[in-house]
N, C-alpha and C positions, 0 to 999 in steps of 0.2 A: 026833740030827738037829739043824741049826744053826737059828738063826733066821729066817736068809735064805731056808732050803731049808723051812721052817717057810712063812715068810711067801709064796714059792712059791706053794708047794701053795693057801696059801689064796685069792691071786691069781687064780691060774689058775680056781680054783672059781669066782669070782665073775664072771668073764671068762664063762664055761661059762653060769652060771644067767641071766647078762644076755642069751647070746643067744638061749637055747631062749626068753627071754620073748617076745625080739621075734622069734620065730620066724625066727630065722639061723642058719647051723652053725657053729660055734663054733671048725671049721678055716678057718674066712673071716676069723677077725681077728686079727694077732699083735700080739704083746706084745714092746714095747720096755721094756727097763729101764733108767730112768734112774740110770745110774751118776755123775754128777757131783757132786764132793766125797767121794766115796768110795774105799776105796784098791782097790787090784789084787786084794789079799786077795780081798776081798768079790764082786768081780767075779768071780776064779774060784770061789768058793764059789755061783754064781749059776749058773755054769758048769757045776758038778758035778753043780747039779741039776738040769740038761736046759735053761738058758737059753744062748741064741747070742746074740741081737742087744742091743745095748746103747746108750744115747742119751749123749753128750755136748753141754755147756751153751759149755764154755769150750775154745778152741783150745788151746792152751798143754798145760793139765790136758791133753786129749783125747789130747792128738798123744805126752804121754809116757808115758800108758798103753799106746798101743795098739802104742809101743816097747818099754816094761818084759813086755810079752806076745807078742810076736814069736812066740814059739818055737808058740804057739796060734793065729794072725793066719788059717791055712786055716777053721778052724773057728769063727771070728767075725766080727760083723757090725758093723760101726761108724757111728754113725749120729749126723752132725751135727745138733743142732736149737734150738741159741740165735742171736743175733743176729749176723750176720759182717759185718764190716768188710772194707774192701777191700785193705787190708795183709795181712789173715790168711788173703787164700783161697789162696795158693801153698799153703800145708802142710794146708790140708783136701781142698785137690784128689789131695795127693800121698798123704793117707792114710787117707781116709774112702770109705764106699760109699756112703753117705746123705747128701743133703742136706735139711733141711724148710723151710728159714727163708728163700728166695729172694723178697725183696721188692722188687727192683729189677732192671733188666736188667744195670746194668752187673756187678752179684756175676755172675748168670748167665755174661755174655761170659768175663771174667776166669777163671771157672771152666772154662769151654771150653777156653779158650787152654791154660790152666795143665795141664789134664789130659791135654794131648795131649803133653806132654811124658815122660808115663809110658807109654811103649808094653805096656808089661805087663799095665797096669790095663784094666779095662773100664770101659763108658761109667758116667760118673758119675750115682747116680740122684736126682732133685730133687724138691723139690713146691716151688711158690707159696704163702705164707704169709699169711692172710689176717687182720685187724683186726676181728677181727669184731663186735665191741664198741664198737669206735671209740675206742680209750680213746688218749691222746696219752702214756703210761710204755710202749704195746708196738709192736713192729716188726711189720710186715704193711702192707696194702694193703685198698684199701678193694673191697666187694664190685663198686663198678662196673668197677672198674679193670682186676679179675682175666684176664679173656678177653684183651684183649689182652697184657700181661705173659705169658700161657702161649699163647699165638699164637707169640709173639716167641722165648720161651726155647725154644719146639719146633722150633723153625728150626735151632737152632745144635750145632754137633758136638759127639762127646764126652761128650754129656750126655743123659739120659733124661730126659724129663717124666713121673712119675708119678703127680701127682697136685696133692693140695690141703691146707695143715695150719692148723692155727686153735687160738689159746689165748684162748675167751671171757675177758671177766669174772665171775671167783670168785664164786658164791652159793648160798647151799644151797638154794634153791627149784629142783623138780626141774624144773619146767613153763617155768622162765626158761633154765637150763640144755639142756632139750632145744629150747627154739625159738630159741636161738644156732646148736645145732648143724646146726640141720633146714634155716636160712638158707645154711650151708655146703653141707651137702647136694645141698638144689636149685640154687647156680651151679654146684658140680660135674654135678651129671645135665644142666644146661642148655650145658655150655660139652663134656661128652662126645657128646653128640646134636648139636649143631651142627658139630663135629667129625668125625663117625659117620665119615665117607669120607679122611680124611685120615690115611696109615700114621705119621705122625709123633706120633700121639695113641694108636695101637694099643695104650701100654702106660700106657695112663691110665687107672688102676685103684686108686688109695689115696686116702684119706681118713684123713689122721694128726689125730686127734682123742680129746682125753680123756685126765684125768691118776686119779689117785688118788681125789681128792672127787668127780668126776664121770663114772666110766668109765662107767656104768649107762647113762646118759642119751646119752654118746655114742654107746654101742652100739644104743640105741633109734633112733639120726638115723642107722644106716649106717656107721659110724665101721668102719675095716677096719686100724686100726692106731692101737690106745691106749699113750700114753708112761706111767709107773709108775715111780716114782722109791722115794715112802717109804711105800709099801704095801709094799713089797720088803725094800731095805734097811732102812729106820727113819725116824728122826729128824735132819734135819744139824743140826752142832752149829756150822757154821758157813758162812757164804756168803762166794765167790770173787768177788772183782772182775774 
């Protein structure tokens, strides 16, 4: 067995134990693996061992994986979630299912336009990315801002609003950790309830939250899609610009 398919297994387990704690089913929340800086190999080795969905950090990287895999592309799931420029949304609209990192309208628009060009594709799915730390090194949007941004982005074609993703600031306090995410939490249940009546929110239902050091705590605030990069594959031995 590999280590990937190793580290799997172990994943998943902990996925499992966090949510029987906070009494959730533990088919409510998937698991994204963070493949970026990792080669193809590894990817399909993640593959083999029952993973579909996969996160990318970096366009560029993203977009030649998910060519170098073509012959696979039915049976996986592509999911953009670093910060996008507005030069680079032609080629994520053109080859991504997922977007998380939508922190201004205009990526949104651009992404609209762009994806209507691919009549094949289905509507592109997004979340609003939120700041929720307020740290001035991450991309997002501050908690008050959020409602109208996903007002706005649910307007526009092409494009599915599903939700909300949030990368706190890093700490190993659990208590700090879970009331980041529980702030995320509550503008999502506050901005899906005021919503209630409007079919263009129909499919607002994710909360992408929680990496590696803090899946626990995400899954304790509601978290229904944790990213998992090197509880998976490993260690990167090195970071992409």
């Amino acid at each position: 067995m590999s280590k990937i398919t190793t580290n799997l297994m172990q994943v998943k387990q902990r996925l499992e134990l966090a949510a029987l704690a906070a009494k959730r089913d533990p088919e409510d929340i998937k698991l994204l693996a963070v493949s970026k800086t990792f080669s193809t190999r590894d990817i399909e080795e993640a593959m083999h061992a029952g993973q579909t969905a996969f996160g990318e950090n970096y366009v560029q990287e993203g977009v030649q994986k998910i060519e170098q895999l073509s012959k696979l592309r039915p049976w996986l799931e592509w999911h953009f979630i670093g910060p996008l420029q507005s030069n680079k949304t032609r080629d994520v609209a053109e080859h991504f299912d997922w977007v998380h990192s939508i922190d201004r309208l205009k990526i949104a628009e651009r992404l609209s336009s762009q994806r209507s060009e691919f009549a094949e594709l289905e509507d592109l799915q997004v979340c609003v990315q939120i700041n929720v730390s307020k740290e001035e090194s991450k991309s997002g949007i501050s908690l008050e801002e959020v409602d109208v941004l996903c007002d706005a982005v649910s307007k526009l074609p092409n494009i599915a609003l599903r939700g909300l993703m949030a990368i706190p600031a890093p700490t190993s306090d659990i208590n700090e950790q879970r009331q980041a995410f529980s702030a995320v939490r509550d503008c999502f249940v506050s901005i899906k309830a005021k919503h209630s009546h409007d079919l263009k929110f129909d499919f607002f239902d994710t909360l992408s939250m929680g990496m590696s050091d803090d899946m626990e705590a995400a899954i304790a605030e509601g978290s229904t899609m944790v990213r998992i990069g090197s509880a998976i594959f490993g260690k990167r031995d090195k970071i992409k610009a």
